[in-house]
Backbone as a chain_set.jsonl record, in Angstrom:
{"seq": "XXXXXXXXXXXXXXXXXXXXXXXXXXXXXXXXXXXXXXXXXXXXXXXXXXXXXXXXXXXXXXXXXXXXXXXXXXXXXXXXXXXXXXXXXXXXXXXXXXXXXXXXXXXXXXXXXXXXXXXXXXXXXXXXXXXXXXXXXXXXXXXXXXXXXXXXXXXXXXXXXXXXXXXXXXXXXXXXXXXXXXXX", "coords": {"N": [[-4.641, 20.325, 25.728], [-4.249, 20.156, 22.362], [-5.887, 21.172, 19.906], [-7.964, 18.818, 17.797], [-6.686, 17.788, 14.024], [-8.24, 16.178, 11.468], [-6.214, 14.445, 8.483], [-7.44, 13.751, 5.259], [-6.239, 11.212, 2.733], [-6.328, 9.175, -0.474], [-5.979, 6.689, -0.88], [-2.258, 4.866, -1.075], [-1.436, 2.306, -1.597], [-3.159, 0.468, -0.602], [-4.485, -2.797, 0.695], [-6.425, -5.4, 1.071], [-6.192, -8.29, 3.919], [-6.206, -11.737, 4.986], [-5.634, -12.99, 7.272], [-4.398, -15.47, 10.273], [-5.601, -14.038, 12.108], [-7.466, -12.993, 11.416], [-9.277, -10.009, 9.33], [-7.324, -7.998, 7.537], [-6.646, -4.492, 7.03], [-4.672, -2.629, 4.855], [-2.847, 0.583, 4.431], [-1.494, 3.328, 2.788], [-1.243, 5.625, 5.516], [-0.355, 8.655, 5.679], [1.362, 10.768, 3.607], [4.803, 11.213, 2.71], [5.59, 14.207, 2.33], [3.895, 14.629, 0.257], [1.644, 17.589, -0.34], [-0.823, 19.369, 1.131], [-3.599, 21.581, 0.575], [-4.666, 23.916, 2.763], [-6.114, 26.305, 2.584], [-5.601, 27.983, 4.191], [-3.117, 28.186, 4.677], [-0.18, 25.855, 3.396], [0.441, 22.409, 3.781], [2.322, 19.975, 4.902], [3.649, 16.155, 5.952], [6.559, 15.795, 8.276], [8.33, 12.573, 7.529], [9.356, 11.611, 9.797], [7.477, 12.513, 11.464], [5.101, 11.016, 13.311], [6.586, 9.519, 14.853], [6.99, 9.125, 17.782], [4.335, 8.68, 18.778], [3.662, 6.068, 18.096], [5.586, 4.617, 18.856], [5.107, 4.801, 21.434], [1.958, 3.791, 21.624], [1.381, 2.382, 18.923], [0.209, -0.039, 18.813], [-2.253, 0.995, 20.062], [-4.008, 2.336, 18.649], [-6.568, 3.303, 17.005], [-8.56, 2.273, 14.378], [-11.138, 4.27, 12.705], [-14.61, 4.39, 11.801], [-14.859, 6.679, 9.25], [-13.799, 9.011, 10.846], [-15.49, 8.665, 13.354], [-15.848, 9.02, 16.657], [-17.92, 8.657, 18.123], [-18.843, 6.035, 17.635], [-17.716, 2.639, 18.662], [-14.106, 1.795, 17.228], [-13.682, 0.421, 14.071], [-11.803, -1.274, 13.777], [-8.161, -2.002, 14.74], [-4.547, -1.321, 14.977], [-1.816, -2.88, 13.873], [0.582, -2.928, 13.174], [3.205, -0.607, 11.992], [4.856, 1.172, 9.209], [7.619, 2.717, 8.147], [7.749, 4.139, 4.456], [9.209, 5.114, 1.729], [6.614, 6.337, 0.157], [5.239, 6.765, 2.251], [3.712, 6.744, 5.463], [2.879, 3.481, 6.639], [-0.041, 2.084, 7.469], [-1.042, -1.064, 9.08], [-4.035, -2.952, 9.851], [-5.614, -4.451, 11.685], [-9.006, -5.838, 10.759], [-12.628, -5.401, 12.954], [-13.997, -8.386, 14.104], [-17.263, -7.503, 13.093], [-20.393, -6.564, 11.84], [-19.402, -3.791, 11.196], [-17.324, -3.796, 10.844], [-17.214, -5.985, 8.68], [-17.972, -4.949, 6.909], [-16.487, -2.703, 6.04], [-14.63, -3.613, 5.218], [-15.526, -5.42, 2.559], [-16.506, -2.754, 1.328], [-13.914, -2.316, 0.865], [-13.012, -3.862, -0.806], [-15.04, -3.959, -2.897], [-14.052, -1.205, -3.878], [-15.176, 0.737, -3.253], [-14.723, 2.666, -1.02], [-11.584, 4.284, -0.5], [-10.181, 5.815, 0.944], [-8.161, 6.931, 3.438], [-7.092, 8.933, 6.607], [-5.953, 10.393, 8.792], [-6.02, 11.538, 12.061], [-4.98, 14.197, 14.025], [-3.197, 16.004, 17.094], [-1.463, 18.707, 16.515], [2.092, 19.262, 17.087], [4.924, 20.082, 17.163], [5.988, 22.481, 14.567], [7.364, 23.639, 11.497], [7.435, 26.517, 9.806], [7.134, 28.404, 7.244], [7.384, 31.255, 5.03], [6.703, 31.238, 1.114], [6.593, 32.372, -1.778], [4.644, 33.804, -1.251], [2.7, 32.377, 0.397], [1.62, 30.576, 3.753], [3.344, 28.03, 4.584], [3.609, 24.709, 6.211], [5.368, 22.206, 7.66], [4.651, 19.728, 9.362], [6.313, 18.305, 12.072], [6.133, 17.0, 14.568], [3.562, 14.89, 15.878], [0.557, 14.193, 17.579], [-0.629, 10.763, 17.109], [-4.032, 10.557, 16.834], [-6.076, 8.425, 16.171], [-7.2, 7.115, 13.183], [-8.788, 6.934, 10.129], [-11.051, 5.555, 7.666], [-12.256, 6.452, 5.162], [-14.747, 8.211, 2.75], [-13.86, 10.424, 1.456], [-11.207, 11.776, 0.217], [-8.113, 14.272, 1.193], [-5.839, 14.56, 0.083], [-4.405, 13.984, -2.709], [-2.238, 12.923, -4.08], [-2.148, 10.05, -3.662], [-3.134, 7.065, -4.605], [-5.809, 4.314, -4.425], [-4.013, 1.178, -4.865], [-4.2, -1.644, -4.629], [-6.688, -4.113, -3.619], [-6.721, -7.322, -1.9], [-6.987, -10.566, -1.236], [-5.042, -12.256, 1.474], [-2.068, -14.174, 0.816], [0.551, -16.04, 1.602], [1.95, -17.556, 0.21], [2.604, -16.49, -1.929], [4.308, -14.655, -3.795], [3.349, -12.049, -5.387], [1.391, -10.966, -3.668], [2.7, -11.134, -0.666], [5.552, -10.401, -0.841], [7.877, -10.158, 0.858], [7.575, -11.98, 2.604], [7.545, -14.644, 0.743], [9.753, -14.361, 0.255], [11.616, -14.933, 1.953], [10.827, -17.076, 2.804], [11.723, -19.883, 2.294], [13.328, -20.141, 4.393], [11.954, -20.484, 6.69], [10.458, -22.89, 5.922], [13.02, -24.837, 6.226], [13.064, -25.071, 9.082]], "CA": [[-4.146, 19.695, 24.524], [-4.513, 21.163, 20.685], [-6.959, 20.915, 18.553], [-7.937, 17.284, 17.053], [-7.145, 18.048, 13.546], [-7.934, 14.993, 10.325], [-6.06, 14.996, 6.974], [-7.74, 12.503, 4.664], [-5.805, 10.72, 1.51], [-6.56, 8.478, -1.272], [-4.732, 5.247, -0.363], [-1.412, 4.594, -2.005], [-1.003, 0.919, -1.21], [-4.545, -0.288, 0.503], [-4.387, -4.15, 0.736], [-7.041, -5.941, 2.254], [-5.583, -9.634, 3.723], [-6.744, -12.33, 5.836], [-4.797, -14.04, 8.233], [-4.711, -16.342, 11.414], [-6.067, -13.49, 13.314], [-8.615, -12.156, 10.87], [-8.714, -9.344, 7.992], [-6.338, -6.893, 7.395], [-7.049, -3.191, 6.05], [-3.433, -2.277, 4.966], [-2.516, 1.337, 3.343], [-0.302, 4.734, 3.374], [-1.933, 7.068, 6.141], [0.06, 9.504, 5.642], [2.158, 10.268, 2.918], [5.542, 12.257, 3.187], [6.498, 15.746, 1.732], [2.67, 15.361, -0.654], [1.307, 18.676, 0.031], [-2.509, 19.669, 1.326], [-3.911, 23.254, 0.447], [-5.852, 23.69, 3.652], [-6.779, 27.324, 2.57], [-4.793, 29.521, 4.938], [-1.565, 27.722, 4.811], [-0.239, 24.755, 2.643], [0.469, 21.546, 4.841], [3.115, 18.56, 4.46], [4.073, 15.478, 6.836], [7.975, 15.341, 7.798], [9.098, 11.425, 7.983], [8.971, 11.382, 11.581], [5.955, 13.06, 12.256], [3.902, 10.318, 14.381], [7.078, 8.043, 16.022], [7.052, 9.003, 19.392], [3.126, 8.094, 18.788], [3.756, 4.996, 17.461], [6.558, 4.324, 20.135], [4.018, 4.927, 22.743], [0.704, 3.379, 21.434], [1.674, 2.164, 18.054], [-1.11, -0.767, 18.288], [-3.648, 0.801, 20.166], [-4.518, 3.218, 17.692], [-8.079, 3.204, 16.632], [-9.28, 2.844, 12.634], [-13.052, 4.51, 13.099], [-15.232, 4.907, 10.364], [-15.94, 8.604, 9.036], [-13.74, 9.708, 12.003], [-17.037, 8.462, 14.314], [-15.758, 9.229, 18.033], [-18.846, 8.217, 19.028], [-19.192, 4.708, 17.927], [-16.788, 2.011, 18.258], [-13.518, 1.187, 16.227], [-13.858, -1.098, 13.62], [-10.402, -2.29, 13.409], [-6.645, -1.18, 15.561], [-3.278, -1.125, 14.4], [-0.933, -4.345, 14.251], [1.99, -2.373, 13.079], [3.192, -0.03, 11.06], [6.317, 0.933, 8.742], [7.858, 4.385, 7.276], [8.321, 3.562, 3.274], [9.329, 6.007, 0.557], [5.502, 6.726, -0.018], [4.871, 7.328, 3.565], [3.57, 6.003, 6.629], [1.727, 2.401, 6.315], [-0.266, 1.118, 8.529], [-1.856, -2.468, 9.006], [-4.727, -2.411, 10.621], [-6.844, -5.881, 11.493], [-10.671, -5.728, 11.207], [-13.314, -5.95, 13.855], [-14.82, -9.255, 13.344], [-18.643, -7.559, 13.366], [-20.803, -6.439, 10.62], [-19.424, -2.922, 10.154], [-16.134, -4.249, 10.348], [-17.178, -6.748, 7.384], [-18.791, -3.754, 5.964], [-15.995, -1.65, 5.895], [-13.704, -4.964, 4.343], [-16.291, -5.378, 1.692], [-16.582, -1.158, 0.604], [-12.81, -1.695, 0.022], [-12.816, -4.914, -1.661], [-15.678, -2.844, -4.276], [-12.926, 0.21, -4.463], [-16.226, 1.837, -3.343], [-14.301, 3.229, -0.095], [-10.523, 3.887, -0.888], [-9.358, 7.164, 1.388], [-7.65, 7.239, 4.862], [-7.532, 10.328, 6.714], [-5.059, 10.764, 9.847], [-6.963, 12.463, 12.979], [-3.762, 13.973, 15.138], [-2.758, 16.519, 17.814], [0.14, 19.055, 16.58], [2.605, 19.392, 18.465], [5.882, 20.503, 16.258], [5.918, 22.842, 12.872], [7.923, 24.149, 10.859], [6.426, 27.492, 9.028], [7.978, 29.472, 6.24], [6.676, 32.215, 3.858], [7.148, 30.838, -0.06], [5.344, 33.176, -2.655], [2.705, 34.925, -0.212], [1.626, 31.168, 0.939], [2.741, 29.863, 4.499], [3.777, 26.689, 4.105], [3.708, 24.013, 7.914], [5.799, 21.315, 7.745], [4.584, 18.882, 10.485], [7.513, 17.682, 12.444], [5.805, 16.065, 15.596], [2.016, 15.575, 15.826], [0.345, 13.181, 18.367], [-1.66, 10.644, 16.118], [-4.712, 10.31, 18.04], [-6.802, 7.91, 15.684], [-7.188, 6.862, 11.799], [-10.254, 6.868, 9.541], [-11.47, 4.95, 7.037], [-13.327, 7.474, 4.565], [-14.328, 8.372, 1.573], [-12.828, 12.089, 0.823], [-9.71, 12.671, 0.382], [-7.771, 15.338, 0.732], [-4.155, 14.342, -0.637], [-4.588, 13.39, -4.464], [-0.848, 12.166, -4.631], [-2.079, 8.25, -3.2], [-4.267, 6.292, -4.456], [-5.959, 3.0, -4.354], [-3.305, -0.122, -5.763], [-4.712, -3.078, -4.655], [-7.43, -4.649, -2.61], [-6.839, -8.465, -2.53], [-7.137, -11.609, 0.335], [-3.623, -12.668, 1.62], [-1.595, -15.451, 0.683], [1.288, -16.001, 2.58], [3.287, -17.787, -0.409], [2.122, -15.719, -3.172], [5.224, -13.336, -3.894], [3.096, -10.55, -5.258], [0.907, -10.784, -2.343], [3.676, -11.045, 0.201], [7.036, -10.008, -1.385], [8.531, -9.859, 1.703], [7.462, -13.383, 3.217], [7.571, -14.998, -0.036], [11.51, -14.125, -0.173], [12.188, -15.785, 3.192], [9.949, -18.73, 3.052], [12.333, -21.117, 2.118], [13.739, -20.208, 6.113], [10.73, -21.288, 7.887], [10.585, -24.51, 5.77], [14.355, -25.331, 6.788], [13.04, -25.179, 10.673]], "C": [[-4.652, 20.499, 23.325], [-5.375, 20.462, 20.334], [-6.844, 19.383, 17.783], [-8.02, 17.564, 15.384], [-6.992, 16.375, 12.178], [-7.013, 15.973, 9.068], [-6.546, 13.809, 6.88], [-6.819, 12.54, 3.224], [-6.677, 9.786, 0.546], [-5.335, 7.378, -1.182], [-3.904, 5.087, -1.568], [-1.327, 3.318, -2.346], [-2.445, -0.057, -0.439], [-4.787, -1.762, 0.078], [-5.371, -4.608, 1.659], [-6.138, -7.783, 2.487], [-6.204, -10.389, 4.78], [-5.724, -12.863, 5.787], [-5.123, -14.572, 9.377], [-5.628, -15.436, 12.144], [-7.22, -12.569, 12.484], [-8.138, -11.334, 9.674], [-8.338, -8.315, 8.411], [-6.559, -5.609, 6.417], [-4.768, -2.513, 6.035], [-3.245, -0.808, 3.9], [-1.545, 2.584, 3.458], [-1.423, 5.768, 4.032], [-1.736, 8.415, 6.304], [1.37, 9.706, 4.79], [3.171, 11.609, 3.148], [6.171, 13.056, 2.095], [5.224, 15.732, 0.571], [2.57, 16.751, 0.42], [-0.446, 18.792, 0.039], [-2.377, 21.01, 1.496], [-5.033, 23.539, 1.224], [-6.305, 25.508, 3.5], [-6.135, 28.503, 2.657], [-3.368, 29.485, 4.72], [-1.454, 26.671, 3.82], [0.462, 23.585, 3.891], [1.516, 20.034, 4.512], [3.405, 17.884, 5.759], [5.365, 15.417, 6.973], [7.821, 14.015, 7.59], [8.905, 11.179, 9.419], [8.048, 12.031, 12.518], [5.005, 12.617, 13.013], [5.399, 9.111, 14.864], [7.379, 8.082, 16.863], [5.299, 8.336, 19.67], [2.882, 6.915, 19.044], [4.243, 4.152, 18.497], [5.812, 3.942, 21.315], [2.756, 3.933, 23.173], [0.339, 3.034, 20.25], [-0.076, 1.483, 17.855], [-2.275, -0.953, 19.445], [-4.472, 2.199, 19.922], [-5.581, 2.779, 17.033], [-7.555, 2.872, 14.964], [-11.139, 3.211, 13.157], [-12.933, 4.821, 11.56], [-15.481, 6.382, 10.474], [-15.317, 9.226, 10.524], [-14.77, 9.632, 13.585], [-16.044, 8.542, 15.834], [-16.942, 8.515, 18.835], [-19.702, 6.822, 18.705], [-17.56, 4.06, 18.132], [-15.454, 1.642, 17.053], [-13.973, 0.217, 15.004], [-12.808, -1.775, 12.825], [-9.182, -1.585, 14.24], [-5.818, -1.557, 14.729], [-2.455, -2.322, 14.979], [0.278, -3.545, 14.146], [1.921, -1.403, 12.135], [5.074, -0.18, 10.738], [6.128, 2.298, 7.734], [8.414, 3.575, 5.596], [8.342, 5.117, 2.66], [8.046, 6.744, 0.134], [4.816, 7.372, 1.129], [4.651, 6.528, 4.795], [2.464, 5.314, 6.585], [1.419, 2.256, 7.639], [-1.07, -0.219, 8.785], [-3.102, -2.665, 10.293], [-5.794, -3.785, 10.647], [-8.148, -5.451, 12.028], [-11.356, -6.08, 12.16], [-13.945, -7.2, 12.949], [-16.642, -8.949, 13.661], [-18.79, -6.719, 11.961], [-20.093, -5.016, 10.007], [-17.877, -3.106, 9.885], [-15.854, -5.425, 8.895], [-17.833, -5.847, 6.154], [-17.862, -3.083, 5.793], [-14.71, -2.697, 4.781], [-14.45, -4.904, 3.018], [-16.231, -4.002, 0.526], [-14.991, -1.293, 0.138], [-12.286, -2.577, -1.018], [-13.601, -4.296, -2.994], [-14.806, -1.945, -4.774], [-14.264, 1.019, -4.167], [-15.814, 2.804, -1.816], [-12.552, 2.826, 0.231], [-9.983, 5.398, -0.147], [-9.014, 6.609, 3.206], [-6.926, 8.014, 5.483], [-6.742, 9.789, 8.088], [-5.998, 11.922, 10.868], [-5.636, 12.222, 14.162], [-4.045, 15.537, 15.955], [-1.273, 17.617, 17.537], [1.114, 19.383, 17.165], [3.991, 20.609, 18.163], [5.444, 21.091, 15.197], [7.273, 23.326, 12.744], [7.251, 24.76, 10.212], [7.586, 28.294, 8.377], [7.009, 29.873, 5.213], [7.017, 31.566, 2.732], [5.635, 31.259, -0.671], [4.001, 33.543, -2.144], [2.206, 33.711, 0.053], [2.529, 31.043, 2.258], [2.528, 28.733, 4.035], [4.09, 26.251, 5.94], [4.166, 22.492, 7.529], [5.365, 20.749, 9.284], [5.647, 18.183, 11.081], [7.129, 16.527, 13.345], [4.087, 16.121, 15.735], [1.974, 14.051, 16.631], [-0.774, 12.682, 17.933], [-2.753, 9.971, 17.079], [-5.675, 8.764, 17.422], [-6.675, 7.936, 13.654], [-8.49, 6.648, 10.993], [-10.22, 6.536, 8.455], [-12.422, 5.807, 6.369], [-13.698, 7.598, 3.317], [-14.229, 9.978, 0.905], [-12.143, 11.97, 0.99], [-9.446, 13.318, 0.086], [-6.234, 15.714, 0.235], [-4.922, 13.343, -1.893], [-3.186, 12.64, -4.834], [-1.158, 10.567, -4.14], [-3.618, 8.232, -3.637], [-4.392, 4.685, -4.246], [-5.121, 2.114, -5.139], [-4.003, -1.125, -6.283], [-5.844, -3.08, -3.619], [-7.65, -6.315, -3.297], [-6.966, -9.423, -0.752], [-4.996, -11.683, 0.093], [-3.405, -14.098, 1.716], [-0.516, -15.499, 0.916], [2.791, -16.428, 1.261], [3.004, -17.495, -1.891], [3.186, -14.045, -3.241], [4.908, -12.206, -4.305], [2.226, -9.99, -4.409], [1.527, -10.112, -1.731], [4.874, -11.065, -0.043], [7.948, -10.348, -0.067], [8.912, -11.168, 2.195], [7.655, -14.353, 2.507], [9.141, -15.118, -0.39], [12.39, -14.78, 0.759], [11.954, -16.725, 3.485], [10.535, -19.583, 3.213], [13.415, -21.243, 3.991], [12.729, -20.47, 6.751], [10.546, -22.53, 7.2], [11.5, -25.399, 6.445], [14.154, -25.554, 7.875], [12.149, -26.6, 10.984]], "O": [[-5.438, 21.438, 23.453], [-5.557, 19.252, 20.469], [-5.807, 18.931, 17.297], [-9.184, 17.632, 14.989], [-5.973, 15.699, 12.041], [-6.971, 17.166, 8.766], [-6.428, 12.911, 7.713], [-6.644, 13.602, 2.627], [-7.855, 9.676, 0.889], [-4.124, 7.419, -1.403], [-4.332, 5.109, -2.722], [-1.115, 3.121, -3.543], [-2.39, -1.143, 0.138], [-5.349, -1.892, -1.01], [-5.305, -4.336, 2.858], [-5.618, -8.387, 1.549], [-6.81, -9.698, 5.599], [-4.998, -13.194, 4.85], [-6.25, -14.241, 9.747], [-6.481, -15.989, 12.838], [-7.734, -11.562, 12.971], [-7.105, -11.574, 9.049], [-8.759, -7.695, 9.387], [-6.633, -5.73, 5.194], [-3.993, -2.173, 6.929], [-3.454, -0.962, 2.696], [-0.813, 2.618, 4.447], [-2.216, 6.484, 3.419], [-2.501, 9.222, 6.831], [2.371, 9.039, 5.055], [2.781, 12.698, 3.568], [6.988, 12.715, 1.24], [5.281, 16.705, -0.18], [3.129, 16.942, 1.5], [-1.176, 18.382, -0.863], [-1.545, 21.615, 2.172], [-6.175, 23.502, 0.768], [-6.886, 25.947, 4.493], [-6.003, 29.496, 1.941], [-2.597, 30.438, 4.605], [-2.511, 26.401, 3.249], [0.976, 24.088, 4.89], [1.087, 19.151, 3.769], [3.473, 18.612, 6.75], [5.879, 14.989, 5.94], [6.627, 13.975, 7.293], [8.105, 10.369, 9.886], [7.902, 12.081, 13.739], [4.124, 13.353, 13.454], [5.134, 7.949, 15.175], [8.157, 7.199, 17.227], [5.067, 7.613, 20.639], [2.123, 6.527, 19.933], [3.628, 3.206, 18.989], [5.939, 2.925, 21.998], [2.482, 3.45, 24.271], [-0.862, 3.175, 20.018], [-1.061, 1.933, 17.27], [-2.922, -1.939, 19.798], [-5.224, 2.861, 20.638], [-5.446, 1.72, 16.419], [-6.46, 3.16, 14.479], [-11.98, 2.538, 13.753], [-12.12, 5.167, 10.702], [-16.035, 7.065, 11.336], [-16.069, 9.821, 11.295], [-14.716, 10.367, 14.571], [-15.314, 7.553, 15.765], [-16.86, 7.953, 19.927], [-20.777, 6.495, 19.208], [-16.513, 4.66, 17.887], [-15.844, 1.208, 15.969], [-14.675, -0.763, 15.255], [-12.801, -2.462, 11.803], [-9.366, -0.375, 14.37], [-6.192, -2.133, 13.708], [-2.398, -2.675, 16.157], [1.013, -3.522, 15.133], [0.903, -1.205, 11.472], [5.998, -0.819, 11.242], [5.233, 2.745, 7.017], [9.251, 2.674, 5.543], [7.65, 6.058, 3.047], [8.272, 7.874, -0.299], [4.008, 8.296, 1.044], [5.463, 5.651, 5.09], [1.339, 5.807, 6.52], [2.141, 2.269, 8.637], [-2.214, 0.039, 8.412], [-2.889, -2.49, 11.493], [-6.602, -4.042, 9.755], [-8.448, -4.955, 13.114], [-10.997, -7.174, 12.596], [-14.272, -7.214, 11.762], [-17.324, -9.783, 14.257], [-17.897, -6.323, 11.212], [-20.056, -4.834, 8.79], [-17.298, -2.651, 8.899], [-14.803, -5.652, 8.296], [-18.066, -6.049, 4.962], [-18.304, -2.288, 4.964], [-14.139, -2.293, 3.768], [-13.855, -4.182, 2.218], [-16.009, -4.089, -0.681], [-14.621, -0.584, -0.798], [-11.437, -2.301, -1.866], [-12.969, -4.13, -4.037], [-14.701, -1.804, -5.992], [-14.444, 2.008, -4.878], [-16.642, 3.663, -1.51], [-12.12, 1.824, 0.8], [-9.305, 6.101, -0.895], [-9.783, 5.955, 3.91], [-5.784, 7.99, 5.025], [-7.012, 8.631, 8.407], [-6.533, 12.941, 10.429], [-5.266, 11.24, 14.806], [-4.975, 16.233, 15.549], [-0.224, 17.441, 18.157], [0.79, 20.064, 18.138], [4.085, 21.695, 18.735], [4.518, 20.517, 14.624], [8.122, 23.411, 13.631], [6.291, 24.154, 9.737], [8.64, 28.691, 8.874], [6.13, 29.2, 4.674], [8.017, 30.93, 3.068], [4.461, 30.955, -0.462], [2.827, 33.551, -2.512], [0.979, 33.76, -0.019], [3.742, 31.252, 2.23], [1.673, 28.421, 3.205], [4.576, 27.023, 6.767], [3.334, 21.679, 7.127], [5.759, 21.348, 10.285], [5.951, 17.207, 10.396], [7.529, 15.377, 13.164], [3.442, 17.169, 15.704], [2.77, 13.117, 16.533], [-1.828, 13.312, 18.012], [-2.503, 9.085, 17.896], [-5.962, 7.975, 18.322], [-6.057, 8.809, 13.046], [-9.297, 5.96, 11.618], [-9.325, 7.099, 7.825], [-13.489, 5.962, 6.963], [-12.923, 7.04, 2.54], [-14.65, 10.332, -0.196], [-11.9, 11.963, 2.197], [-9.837, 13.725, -1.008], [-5.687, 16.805, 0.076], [-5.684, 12.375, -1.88], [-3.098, 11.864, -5.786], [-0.193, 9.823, -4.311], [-4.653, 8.834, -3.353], [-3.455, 3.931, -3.983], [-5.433, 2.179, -6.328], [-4.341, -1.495, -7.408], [-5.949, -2.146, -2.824], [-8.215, -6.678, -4.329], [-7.006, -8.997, 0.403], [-4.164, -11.392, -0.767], [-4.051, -14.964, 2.305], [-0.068, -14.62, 0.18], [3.946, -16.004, 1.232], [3.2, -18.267, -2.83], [2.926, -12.889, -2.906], [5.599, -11.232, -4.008], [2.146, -8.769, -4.274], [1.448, -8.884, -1.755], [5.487, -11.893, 0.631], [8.946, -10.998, -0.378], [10.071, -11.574, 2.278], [8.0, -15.332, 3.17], [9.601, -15.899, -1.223], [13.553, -15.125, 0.551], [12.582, -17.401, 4.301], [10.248, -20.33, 4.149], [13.969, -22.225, 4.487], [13.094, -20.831, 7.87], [10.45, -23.462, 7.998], [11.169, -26.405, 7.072], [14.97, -26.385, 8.273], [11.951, -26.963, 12.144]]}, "num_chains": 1, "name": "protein.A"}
């Protein structure tokens, strides 16, 4: 297999929420067509760069802290969703301390980056003005991290708030349909 390599961001969208099943770290892990200047080459995500991943093992994709391999998660993946900004993912907390520790650092804004740790699999490479340039087409996302460097400046932190289910700037989404789960 290739090389395990991270990109880290500055969250576009990072929502913390509590629900029936605990708290929720929600943000863009990867955002599509920003650009990272990894030195040798310059680096962008297509759009469909992790959904055979996703397809596969959508929600049992790690969040580790600091990339840590060698402790425990401290939260997996409920779902995700491709938006205009990039690729979200929702991610419910361990219920133990560093999982209330890692809820907490984002409720401060004192830990607001999340950093993609994948497998490439697909590029796309082209010369433009003496730089290559690697469009990521397919990459196998192995894990997600919770950090604080980032290395995409185009996302940052929005929000960090609790969830309320009938609070439309909360939950826009659920908030717009509500009045169909009353009717039942």
């Amino acid at each position: 297999m290739s090389e395990l390599i991270t990109r880290t961001l500055e969250v576009a969208a990072l929502e913390l929420r509590e629900g029936d099943d605990g708290h929720h770290l929600v943000g863009v892990v990867a955002p599509f067509h920003a650009t990272y200047d990894a030195g040798t080459f310059v680096e962008d995500f297509a759009p469909g760069v992790f959904d055979k991943s996703i397809a596969e093992r959508g929600t049992r994709i790690p969040l580790l802290e600091q990339h840590d391999h060698g402790r425990n998660p401290i939260g997996m993946a409920v779902s995700w969703e491709k938006t205009n900004d990039g690729l979200v993912g929702d991610f419910r907390l361990a219920r133990t301390t560093r999982g209330d520790e890692a809820r907490q650092l984002a409720l401060d804004g004192m830990v607001t980056g999340m950093s993609v740790g994948f497998h490439p699999i697909r590029n796309k490479t082209q010369n433009r003005e003496g730089r290559q340039y690697v469009t990521r087409l397919e990459a196998r996302l192995d894990h997600v991290g919770f950090v604080t460097a980032p290395a995409y400046s185009e996302a940052q932190v929005v929000s960090v708030r609790a969830f309320d289910p009938d609070d439309p700037e909360v939950a826009p989404r659920l908030a717009r349909w509500r009045h169909l789960l009353a009717a039942e």
